[in-house]
ZAGU-576732 format. One record per residue (C-alpha): residue number from 1; residue in one letter; chain; x, y, z. Coordinates in steps of 0.1 Angstrom, whole numbers. Example, Ala and Ser with C-alpha at 12.3 -4.5 7.8 and 13.67 -1.06 7.14 Angstrom:
<recs>
(rec 1; 'a'; 'A'; (123; -45; 78))
(rec 2; 's'; 'A'; (137; -11; 71))
</recs>
This chain:
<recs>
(rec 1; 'x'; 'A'; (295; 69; -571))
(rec 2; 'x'; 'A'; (273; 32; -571))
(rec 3; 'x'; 'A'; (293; 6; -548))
(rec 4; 'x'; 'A'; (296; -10; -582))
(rec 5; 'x'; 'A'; (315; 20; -598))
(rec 6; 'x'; 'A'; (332; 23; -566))
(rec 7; 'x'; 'A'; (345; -14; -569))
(rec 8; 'x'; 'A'; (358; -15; -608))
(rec 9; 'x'; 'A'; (378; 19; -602))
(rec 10; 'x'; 'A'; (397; -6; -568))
(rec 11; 'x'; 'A'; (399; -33; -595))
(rec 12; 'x'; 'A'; (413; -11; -621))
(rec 13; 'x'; 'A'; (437; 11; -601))
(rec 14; 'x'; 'A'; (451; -20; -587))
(rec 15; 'x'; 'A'; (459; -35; -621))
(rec 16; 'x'; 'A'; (474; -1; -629))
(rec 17; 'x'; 'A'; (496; -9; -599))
(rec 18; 'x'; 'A'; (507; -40; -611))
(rec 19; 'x'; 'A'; (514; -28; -648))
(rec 20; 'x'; 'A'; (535; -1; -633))
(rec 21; 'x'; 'A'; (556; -23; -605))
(rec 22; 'x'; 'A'; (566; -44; -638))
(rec 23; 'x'; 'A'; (579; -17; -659))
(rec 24; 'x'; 'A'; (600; -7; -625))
(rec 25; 'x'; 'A'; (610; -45; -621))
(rec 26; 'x'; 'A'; (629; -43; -653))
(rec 27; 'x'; 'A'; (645; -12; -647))
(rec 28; 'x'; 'A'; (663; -26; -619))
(rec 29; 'x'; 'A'; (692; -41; -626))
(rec 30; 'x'; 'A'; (700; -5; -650))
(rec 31; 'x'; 'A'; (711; 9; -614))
(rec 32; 'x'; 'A'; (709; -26; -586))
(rec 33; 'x'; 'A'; (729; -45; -613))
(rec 34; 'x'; 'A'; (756; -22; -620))
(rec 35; 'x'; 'A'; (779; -27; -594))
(rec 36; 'x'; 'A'; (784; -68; -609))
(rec 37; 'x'; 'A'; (798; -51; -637))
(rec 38; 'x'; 'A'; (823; -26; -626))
(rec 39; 'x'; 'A'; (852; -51; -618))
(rec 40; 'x'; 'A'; (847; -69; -652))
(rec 41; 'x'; 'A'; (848; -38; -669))
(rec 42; 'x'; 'A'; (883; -25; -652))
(rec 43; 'x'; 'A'; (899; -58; -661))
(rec 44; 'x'; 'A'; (888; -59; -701))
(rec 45; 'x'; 'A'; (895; -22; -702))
(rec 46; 'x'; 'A'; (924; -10; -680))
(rec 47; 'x'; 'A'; (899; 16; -673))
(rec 48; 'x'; 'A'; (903; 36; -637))
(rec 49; 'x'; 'A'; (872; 24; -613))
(rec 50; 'x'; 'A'; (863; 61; -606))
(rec 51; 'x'; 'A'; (860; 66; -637))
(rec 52; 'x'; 'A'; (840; 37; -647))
(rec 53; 'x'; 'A'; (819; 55; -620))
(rec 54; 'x'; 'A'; (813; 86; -638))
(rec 55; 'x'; 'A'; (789; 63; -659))
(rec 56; 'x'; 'A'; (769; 52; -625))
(rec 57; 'x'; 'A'; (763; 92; -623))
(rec 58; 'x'; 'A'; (757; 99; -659))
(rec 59; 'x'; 'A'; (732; 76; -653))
(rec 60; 'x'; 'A'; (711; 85; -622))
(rec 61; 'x'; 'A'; (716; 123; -628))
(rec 62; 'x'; 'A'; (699; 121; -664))
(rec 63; 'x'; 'A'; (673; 90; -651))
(rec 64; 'x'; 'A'; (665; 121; -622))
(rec 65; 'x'; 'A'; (670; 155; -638))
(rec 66; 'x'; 'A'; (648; 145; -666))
(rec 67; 'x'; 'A'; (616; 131; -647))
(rec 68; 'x'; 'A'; (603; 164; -644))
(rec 69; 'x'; 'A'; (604; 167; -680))
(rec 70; 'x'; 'A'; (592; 135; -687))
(rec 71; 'x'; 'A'; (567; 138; -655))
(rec 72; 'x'; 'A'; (550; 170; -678))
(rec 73; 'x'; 'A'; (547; 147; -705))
(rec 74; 'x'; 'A'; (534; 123; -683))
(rec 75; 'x'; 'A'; (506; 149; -668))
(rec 76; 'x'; 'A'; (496; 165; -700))
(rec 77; 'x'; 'A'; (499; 133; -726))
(rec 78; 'x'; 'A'; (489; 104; -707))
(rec 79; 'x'; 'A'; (518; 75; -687))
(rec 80; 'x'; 'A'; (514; 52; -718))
(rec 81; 'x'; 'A'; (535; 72; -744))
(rec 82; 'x'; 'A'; (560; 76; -720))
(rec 83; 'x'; 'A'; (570; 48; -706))
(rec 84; 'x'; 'A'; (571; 33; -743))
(rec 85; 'x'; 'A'; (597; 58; -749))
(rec 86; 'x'; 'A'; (613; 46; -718))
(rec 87; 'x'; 'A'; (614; 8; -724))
(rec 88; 'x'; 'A'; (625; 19; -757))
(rec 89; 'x'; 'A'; (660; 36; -741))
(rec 90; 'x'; 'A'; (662; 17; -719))
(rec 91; 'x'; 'A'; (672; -13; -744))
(rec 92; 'x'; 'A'; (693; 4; -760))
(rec 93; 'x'; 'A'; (712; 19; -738))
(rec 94; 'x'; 'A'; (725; -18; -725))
(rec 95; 'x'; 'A'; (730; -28; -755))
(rec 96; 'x'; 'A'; (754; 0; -767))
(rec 97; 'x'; 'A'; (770; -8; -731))
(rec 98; 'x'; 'A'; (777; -46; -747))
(rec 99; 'x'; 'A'; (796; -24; -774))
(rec 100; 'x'; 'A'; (811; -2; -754))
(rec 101; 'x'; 'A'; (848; 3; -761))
(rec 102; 'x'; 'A'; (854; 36; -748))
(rec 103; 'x'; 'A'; (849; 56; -720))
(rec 104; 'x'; 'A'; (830; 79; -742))
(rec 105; 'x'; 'A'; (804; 53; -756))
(rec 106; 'x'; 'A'; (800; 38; -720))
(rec 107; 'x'; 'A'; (791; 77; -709))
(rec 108; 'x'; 'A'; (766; 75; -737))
(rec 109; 'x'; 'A'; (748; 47; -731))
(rec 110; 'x'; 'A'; (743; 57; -695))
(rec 111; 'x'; 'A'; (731; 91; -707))
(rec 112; 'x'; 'A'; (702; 73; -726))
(rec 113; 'x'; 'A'; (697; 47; -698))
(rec 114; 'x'; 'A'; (694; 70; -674))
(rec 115; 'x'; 'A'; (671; 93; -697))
(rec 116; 'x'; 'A'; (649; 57; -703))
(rec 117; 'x'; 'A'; (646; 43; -668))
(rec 118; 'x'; 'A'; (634; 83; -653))
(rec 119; 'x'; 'A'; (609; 77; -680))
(rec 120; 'x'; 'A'; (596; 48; -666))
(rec 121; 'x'; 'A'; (603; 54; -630))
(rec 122; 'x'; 'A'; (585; 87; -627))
(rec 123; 'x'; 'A'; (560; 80; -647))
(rec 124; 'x'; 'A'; (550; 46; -623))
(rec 125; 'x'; 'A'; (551; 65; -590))
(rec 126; 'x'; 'A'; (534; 96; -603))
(rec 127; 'x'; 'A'; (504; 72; -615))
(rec 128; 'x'; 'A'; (503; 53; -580))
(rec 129; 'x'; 'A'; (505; 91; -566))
(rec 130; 'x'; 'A'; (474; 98; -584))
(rec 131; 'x'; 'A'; (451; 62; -584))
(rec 132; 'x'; 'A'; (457; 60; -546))
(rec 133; 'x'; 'A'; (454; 96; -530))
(rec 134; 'x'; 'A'; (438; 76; -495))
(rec 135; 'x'; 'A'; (472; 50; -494))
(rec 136; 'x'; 'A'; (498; 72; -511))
(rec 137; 'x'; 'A'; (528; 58; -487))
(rec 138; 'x'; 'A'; (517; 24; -496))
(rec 139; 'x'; 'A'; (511; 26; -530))
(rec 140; 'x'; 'A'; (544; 49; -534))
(rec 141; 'x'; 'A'; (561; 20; -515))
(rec 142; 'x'; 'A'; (544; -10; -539))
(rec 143; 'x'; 'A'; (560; 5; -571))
(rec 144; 'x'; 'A'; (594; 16; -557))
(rec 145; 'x'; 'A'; (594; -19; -545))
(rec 146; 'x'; 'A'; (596; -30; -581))
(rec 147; 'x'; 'A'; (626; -9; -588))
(rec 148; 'x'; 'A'; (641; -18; -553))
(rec 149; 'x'; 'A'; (640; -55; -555))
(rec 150; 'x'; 'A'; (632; -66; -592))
(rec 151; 'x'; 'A'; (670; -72; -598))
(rec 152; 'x'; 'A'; (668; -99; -569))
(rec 153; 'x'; 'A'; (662; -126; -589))
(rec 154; 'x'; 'A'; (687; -115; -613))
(rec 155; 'x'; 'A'; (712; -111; -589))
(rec 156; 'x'; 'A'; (728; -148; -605))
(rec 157; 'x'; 'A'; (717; -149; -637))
(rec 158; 'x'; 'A'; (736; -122; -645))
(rec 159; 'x'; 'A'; (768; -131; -621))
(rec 160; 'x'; 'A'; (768; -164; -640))
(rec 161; 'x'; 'A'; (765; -151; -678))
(rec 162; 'x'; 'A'; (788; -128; -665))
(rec 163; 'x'; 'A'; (813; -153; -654))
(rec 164; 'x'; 'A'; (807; -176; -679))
(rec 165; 'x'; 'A'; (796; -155; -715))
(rec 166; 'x'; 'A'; (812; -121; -702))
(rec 167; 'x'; 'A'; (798; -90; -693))
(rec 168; 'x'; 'A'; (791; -83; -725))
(rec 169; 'x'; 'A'; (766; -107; -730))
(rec 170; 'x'; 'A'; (751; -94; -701))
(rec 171; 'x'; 'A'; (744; -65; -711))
(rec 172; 'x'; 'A'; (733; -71; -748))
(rec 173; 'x'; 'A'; (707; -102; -736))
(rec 174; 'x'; 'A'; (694; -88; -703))
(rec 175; 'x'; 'A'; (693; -54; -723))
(rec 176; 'x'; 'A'; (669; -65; -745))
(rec 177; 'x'; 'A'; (649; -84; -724))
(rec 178; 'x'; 'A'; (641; -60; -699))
(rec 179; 'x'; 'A'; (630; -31; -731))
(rec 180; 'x'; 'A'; (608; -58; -745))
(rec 181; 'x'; 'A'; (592; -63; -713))
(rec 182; 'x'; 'A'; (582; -29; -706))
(rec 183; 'x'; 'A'; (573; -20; -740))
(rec 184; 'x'; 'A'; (543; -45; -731))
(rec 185; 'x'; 'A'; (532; -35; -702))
(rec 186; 'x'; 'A'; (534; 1; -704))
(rec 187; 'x'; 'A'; (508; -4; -729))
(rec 188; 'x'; 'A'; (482; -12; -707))
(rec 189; 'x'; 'A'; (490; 20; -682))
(rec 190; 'x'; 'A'; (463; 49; -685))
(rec 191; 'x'; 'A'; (456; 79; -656))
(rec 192; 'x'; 'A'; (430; 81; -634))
(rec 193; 'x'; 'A'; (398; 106; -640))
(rec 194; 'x'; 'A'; (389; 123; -617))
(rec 195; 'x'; 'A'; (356; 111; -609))
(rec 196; 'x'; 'A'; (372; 80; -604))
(rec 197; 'x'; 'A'; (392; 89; -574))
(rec 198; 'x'; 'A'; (367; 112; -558))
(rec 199; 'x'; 'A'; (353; 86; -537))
(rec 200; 'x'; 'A'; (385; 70; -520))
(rec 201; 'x'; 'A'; (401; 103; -519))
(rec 202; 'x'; 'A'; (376; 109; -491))
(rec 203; 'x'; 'A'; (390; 80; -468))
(rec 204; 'x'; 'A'; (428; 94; -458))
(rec 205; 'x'; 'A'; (438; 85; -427))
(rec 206; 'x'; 'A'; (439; 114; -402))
(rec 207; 'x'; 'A'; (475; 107; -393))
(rec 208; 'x'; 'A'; (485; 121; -426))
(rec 209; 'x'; 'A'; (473; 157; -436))
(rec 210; 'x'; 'A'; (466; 160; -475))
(rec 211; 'x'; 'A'; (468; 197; -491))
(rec 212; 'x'; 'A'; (434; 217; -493))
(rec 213; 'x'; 'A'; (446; 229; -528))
(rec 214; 'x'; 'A'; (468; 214; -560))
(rec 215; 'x'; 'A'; (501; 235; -561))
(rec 216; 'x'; 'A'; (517; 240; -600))
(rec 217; 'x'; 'A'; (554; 229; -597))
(rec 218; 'x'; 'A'; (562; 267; -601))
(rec 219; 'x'; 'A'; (543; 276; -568))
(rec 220; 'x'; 'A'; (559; 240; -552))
(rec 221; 'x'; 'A'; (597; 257; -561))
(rec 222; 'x'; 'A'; (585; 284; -537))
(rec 223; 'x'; 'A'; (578; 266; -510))
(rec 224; 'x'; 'A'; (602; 261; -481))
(rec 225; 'x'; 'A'; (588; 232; -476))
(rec 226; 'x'; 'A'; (600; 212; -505))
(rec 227; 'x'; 'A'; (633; 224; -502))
(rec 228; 'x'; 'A'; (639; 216; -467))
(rec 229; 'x'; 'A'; (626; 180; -484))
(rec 230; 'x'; 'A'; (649; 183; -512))
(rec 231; 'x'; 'A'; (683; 187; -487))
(rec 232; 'x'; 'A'; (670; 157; -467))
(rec 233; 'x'; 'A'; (663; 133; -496))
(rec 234; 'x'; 'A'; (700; 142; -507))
(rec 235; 'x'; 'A'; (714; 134; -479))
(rec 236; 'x'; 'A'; (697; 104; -475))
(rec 237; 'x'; 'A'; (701; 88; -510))
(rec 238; 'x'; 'A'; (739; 100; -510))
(rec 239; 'x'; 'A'; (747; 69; -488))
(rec 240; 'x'; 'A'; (726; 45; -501))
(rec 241; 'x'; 'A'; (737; 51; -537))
(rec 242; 'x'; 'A'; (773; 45; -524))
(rec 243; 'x'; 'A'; (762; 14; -512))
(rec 244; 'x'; 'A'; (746; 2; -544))
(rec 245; 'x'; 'A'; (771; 14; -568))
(rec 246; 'x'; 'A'; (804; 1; -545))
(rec 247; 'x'; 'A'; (789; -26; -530))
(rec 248; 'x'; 'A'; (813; -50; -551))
(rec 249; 'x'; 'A'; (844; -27; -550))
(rec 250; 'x'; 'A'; (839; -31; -510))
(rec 251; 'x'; 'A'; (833; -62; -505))
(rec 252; 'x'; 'A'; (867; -71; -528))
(rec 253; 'x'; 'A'; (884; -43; -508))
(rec 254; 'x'; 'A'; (873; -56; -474))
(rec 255; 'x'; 'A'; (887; -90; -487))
(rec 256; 'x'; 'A'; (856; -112; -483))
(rec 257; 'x'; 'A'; (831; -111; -514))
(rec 258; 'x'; 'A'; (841; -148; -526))
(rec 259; 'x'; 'A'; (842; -162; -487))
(rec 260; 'x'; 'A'; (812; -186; -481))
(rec 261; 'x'; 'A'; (783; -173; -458))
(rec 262; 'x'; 'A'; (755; -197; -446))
(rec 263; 'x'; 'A'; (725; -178; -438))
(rec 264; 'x'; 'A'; (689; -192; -432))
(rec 265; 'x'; 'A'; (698; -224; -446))
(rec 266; 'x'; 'A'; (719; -212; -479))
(rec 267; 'x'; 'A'; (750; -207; -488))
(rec 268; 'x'; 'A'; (766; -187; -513))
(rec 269; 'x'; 'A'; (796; -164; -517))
(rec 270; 'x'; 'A'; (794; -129; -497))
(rec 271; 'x'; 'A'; (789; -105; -524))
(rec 272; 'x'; 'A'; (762; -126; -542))
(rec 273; 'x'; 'A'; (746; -133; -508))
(rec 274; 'x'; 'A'; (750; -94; -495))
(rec 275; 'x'; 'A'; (730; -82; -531))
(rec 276; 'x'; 'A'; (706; -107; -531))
(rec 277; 'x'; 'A'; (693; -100; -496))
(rec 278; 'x'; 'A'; (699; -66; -500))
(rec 279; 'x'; 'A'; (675; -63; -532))
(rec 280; 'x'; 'A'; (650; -81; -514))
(rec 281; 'x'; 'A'; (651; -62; -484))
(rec 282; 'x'; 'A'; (648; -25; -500))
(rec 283; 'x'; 'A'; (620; -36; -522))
(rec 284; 'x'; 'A'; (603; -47; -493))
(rec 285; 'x'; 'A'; (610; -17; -469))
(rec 286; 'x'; 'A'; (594; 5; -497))
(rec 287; 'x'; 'A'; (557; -2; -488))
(rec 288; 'x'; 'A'; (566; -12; -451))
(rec 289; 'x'; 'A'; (578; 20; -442))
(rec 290; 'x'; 'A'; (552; 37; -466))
(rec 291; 'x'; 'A'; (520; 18; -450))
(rec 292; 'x'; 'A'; (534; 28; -411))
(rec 293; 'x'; 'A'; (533; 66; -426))
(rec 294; 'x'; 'A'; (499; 60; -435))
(rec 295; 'x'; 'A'; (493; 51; -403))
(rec 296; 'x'; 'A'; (515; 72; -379))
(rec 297; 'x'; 'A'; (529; 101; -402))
(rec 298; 'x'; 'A'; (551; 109; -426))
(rec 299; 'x'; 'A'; (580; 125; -405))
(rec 300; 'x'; 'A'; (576; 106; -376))
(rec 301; 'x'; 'A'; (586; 76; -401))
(rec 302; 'x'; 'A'; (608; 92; -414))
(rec 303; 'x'; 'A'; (633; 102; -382))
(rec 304; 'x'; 'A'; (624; 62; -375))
(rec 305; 'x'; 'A'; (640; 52; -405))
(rec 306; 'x'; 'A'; (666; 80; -414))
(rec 307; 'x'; 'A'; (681; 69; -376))
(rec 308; 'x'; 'A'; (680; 31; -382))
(rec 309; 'x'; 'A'; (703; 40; -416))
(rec 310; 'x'; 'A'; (724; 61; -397))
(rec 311; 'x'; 'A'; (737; 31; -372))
(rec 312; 'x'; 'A'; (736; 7; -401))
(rec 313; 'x'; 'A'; (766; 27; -420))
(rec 314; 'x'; 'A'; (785; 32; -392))
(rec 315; 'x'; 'A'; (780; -4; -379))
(rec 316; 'x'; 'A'; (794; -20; -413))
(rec 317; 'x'; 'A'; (823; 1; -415))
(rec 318; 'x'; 'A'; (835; -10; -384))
(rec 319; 'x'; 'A'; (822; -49; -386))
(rec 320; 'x'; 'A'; (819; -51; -424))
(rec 321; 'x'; 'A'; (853; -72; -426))
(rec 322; 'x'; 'A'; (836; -100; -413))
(rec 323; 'x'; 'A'; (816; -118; -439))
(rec 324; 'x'; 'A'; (784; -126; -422))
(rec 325; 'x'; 'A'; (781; -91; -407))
(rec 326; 'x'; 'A'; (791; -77; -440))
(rec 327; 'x'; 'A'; (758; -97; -450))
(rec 328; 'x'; 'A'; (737; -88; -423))
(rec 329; 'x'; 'A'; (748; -53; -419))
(rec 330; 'x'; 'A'; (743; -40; -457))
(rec 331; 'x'; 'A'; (709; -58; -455))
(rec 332; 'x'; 'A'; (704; -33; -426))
(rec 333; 'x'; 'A'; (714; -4; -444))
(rec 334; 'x'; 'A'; (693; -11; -479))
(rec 335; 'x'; 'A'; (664; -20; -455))
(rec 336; 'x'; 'A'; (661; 15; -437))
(rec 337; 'x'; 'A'; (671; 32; -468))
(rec 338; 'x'; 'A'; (650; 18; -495))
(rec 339; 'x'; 'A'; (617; 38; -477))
(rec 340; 'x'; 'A'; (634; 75; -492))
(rec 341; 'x'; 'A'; (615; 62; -526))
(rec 342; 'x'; 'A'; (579; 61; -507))
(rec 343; 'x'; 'A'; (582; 84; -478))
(rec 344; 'x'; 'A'; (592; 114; -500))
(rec 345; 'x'; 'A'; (565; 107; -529))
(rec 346; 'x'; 'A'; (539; 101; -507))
(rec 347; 'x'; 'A'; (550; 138; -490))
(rec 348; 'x'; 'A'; (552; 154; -519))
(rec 349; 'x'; 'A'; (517; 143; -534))
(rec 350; 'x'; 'A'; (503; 152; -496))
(rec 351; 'x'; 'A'; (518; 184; -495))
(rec 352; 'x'; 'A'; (512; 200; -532))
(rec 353; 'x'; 'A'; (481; 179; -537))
(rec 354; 'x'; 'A'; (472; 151; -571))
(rec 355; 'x'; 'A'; (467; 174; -601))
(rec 356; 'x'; 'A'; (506; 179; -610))
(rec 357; 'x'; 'A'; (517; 148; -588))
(rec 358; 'x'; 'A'; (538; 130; -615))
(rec 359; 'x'; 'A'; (558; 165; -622))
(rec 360; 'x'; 'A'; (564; 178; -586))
(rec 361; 'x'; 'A'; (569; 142; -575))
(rec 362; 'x'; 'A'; (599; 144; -603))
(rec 363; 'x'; 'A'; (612; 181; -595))
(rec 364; 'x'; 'A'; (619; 166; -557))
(rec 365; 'x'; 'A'; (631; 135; -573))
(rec 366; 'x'; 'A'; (663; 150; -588))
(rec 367; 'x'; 'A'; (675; 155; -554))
(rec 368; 'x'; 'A'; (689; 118; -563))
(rec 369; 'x'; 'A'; (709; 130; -590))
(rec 370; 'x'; 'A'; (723; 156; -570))
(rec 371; 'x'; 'A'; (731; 129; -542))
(rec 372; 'x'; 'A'; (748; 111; -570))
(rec 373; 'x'; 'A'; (771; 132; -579))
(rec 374; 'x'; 'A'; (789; 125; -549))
(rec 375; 'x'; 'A'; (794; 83; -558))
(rec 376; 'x'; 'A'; (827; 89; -579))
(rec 377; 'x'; 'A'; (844; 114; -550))
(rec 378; 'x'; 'A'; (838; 85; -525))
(rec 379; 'x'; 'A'; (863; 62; -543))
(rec 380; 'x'; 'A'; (887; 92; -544))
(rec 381; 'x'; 'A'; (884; 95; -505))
(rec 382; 'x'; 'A'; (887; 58; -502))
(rec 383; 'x'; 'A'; (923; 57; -522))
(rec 384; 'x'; 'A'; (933; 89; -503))
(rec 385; 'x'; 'A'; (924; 75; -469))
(rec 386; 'x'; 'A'; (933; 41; -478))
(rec 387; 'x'; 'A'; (901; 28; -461))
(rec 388; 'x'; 'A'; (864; 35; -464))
(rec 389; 'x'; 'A'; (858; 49; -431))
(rec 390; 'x'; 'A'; (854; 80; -439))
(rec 391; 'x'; 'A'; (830; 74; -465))
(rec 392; 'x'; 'A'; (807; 53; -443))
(rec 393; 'x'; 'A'; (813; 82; -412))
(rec 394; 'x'; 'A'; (804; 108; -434))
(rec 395; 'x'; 'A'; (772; 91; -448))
(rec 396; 'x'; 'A'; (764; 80; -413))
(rec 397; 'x'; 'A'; (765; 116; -397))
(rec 398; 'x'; 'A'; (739; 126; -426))
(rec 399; 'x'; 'A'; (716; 103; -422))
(rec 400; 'x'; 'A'; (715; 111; -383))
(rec 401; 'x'; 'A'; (715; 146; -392))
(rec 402; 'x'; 'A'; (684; 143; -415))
(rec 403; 'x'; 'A'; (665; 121; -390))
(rec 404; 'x'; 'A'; (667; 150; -366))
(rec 405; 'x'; 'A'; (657; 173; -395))
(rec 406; 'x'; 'A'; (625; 147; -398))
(rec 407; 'x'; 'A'; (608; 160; -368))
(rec 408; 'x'; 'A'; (627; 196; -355))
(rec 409; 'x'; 'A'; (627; 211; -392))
(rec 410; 'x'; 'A'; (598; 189; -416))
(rec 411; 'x'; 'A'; (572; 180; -397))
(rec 412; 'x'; 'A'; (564; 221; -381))
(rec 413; 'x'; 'A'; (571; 234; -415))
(rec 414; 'x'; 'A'; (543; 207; -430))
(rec 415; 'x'; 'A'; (521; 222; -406))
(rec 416; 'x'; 'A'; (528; 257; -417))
(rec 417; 'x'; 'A'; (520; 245; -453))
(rec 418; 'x'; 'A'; (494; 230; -448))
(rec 419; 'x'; 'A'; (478; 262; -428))
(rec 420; 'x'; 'A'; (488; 283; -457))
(rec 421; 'x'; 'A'; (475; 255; -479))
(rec 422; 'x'; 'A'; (442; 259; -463))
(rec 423; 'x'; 'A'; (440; 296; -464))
(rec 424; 'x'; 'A'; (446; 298; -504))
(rec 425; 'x'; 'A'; (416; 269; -511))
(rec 426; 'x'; 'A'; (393; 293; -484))
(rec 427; 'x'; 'A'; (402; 324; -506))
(rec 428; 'x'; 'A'; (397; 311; -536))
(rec 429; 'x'; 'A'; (361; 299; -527))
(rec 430; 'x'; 'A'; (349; 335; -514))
(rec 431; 'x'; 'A'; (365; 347; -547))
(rec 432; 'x'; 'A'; (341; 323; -565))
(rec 433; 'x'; 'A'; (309; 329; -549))
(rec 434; 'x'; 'A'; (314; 365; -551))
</recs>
């Protein structure tokens, strides 16, 4: 390829980049925002909190279980089609929410939410997986960002319309905002050829070992390899997504989400200044944490970063109660958390190679819905116990746990893979000469 060529396929795949961390931008607030929404709710309803909470896990389990799915789609069909379908669902599903009058509509919506926003988000990351096989944790980390900290500068809007219109209006106007949004840009989304990659494909770091051979998600579901990353990537996302969806239950419980915390030169109420640092911070810890495995190794980030989450979670449950460490802490803990949505792509798309990156980087993806399951039981605990200790314990002694896992378990069995990876792309070439 002419250094020309070479040049328009940087120019192009980095527009595709951009087109894609938009459409995750406005799929944001479908999980980030959620939490501003479930106090509201229980007061206009009368509706129990753990069961407003079933909706939260309606919602990530459909937005995860279906990427696969939608990730075939994605690989046989093209990203365009499929994120329209997204943006699509994704407005109306907030819109029915504005409706919602029932537990049973609100379970609905959610159901075609989450169905809408894994339409968009897997389709995003698969196509950064594919345009940028040489900076797979950075790219990875660029367009979870979007979905990590695009609801930052929402964080008010919607607390004031909220306050001021009702929740309901939140929904119905933000709703069909963010559809119309996407709609647009997923437009101008289109996969990479393969001639077009063949080039920078060529310059991976050395740190990180790419597959010698593209595995079919059937041959991926056989691999020890991505189940051992399936476990982690539950464990990890289990604590985070009680973070994000509780966020606002805790800080009322811990009796200090309307107390005034000056920080950096602002100051604003708690809870509004916890979730707008804490947007900011996962978005950006996405392609941090995804460019140092670039450089140093998946795994070896990972245990960096799985540990840092670990002491985060225990260190706001026991200093949470205090408003400016409730701030700082949960920034920690969204900071060392956010990474899971670039480490494990990136890994996924090294170890089982580019051709079916969109639908094997959505089979391991689920592992979120499975971690969500969990959000509803961790109010239960919390009215049993009378506190949220053990919550935060629990999800502390898994994070630690999977950090270990990170470089005594992941990073030999890679290097098994990868052997066995090798000796498959060797036998098929004899095979071909003969």
């Amino acid at each position: 390829m002419t250094t020309a060529a070479t040049s328009s396929v940087n120019k192009t795949r980095w527009f595709q980049l951009v087109f894609g961390v938009i459409c995750m931008c406005m799929i944001a607030n479908m999980q980030y925002g959620w939490t501003f929404f479930v106090n509201p709710m229980q007061e206009a309803h009368g509706w129990d909190r753990a069961a407003i909470q079933v909706a939260f896990s309606i919602f990530i389990v459909t937005e995860t279980w279906l990427v696969p799915v939608e990730g075939w789609f994605v690989d046989k069909y093209g990203p365009r089609i499929v994120v329209l379908f997204g943006g699509l669902f994704c407005g109306l599903a907030w819109v029915l929410n504005s409706y919602a009058t029932s537990l049973t509509t609100l379970y609905v919506a959610a159901a075609l939410g989450g169905i809408g926003a894994g339409a968009v988000y897997g389709t995003c990351v698969g196509n950064s997986l594919k345009w940028f096989p040489d900076r797979r944790g950075l790219a990875a980390g660029i367009t979870a960002a979007g979905f990590g900290a695009g609801s930052a500068l929402t964080v008010i809007p919607i607390q004031n319309m909220i306050k001021n219109q009702g929740y309901e209006a939140a929904f119905f106007y933000f709703g069909i905002g963010q559809g119309i949004v996407i709609f647009i840009f997923g437009l101008f989304l289109m996969a990479p050829k393969k001639e077009q990659i063949a080039a920078v494909a060529a310059k991976v770091a050395a740190s990180v070992k790419q597959s010698a051979r593209d595995f079919s998600p059937k041959e991926m579901l056989t691999s020890p390899l991505f189940w051992v990353m399936y476990a982690m990537f539950v464990m990890m996302a289990a604590g985070g997504l009680m973070a994000t969806a509780q966020l606002g239950p805790i800080a009322k419980d811990f009796g200090i989400a309307d107390i005034p915390v000056s920080l950096i030169g602002i100051t604003l109420p708690a809870l509004t200044f916890a979730a707008a640092i804490d947007r900011v911070l996962n978005g950006l810890t996405r392609p941090f944490f995804g460019w140092v495995s670039d450089q140093i190794g998946r795994e070896n980030t990972m245990f960096i970063a799985f540990a840092i989450e670990g002491v985060g979670i225990y260190a706001l449950s026991v200093l949470g109660t205090n408003p400016v460490l409730f701030v700082i802490l949960t920034g920690l803990v969204f900071f060392a958390w956010g990474e899971i949505y670039s480490l494990f792509p990136a890994m996924c798309g090294d170890a089982f190679g580019s051709k079916f990156a969109t639908t094997n980087a959505g089979l391991l993806y689920t592992a979120k819905g499975t971690a969500a399951l969990i959000v509803p039981f961790t109010s239960i605990l919390t009215t049993v116990t009378g506190s949220w200790h053990a919550v935060f314990v629990s999800a502390a002694a898994l994070n630690i746990i999977a950090a270990v896992m990170a470089l005594v378990v992941l990073k030999p069995l890679s290097a098994a893979h990868g052997r066995r990876a090798a000796s498959l792309a060797s036998a098929k070439k004899v095979v071909a000469a003969e």
